[in-house]
N, C-alpha and C positions, 0 to 999 in steps of 0.2 A: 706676278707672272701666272698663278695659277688662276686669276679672276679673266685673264685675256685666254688660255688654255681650256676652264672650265665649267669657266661662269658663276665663280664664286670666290675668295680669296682667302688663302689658308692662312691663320693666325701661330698654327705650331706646326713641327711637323707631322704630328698624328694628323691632322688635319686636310697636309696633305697628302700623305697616305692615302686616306680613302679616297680625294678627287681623282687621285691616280689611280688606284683600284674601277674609280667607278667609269673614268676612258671619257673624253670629249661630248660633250653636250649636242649638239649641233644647234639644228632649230629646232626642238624637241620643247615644246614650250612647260613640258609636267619635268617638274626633277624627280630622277630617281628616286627609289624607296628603297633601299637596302634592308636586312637583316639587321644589324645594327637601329638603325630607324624607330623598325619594327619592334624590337627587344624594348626600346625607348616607350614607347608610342603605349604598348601594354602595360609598362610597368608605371607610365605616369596616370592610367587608366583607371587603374587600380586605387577606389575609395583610401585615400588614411586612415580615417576609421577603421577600417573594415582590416581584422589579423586577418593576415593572407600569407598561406605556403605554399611556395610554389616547389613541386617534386618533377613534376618534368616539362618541358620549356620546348616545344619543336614549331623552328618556322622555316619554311619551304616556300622560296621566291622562284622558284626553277629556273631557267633564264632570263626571266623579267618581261616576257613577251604575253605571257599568260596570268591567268589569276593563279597567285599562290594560296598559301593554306598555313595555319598556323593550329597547336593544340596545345591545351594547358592542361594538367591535372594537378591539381591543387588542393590545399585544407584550408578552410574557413572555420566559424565558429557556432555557422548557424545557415539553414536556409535561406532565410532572408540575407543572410551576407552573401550567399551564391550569387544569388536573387538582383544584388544589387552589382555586382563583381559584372555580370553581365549585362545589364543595362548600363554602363559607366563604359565597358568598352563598345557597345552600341552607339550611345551618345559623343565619343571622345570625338573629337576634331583636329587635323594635324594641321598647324598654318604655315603656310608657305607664304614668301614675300618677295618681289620682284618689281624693285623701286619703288613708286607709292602703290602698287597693283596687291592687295591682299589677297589670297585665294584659301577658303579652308577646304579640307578634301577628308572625307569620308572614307576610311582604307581597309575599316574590318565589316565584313558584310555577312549574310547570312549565320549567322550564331547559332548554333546547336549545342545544348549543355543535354550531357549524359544523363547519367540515373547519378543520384548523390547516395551515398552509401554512410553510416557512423562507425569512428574510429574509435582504438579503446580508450581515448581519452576524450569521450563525447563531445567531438568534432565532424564536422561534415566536410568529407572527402568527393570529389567532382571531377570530373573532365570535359571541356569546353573546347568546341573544336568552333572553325571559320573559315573565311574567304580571305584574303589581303591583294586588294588593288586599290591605289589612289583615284578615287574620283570627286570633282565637285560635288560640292553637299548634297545639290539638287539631282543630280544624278544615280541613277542605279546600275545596277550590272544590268546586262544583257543577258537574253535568254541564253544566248551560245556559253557564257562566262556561269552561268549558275546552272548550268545542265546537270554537273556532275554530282548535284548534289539532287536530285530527285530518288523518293524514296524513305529519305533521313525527316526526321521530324525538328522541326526550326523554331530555333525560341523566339526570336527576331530578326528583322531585315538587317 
C-alpha cells in the first residue's frame, strides 16, 4: 500500500512512518531528502579511519523548498583528519534508484570549515558549516541558491 501511496514500499513500520511524514510524491521525479537522510549521508561521510567527535550536529531543511544548511563542530586528531573530514563529505554521493534508472545526486555544497583551534588533549577542534540540496552530480547550485553565502571564505564547491 505504501509503494501505490508513496512511491516506495515500507518494509516495517518505522518505515512507514517516515513515508507518511514525508506526504505523497506526486510527479516530483527527485525523492525527498529529509533530516534523517542527511544525518545518514554525513555520518556515512565520515573516513573510518579518521577519530571523529562529533559535539554538535545542526541541520536545517526549512521547508524543503529551499537550500538547507547543515553545521558540524567536531574533534579530530589532526589537521589533515579535518582536512580529509571535508573533502569525504565533498566527494560523498547519495544514490538513488528508480527501477533500472541510477541517479547519484550531490547534496552538500559549498563547505566552509572554520578556524581549527587545539584541545587539551592535543586534538584539533573544528566547525564545518554547508549547503544541503540534492542535485545531479553534474549539477551545481544556482547563483540565487548560493547567494547567501557571499562574504564567507569556502573550502570547496
Amino acid at each position: 500500500m505504501t509503494q501505490e501511496y508513496f512511491g516506495t514500499e515500507a518494509r516495517s513500520a518505522d518505515m512507514a512512518l517516515r513515508a507518511l511524514s514525508r506526504g505523497a510524491r506526486g510527479d516530483d521525479p527527485m525523492p525527498k531528502f529529509d533530516a534523517y537522510d542527511a544525518l545518514e549521508a554525513l555520518s556515512a561521510a565520515i573516513p573510518t579511519e579518521v577519530t571523529h567527535d562529533v559535539r554538535q550536529l545542526q541541520i536545517d531543511l526549512g521547508d524543503g523548498e529551499e537550500t538547507g544548511r547543515f553545521s558540524i563542530r567536531g574533534t579530530v586528531d589532526s589537521v589533515s583528519d579535518t582536512e580529509q573530514v571535508v573533502q569525504a563529505i565533498n566527494n560523498y554521493r547519495v544514490v538513488r534508484t528508480e527501477g533500472d534508472t541510477e541517479t547519484r545526486l550531490r547534496c552538500f555544497h559549498e563547505l566552509d570549515l572554520g578556524n581549527t583551534t587545539s584541545t587539551a588533549e592535543d586534538r584539533r577542534s573544528y566547525r564545518l558549516e554547508g549547503q544541503i540540496r540534492c542535485l545531479p552530480e553534474d549539477q551545481e547550485l544556482s547563483e540565487e541558491e548560493s547567494s547567501g553565502r557571499r562574504g564567507r571564505r569556502r573550502r570547496s564547491n
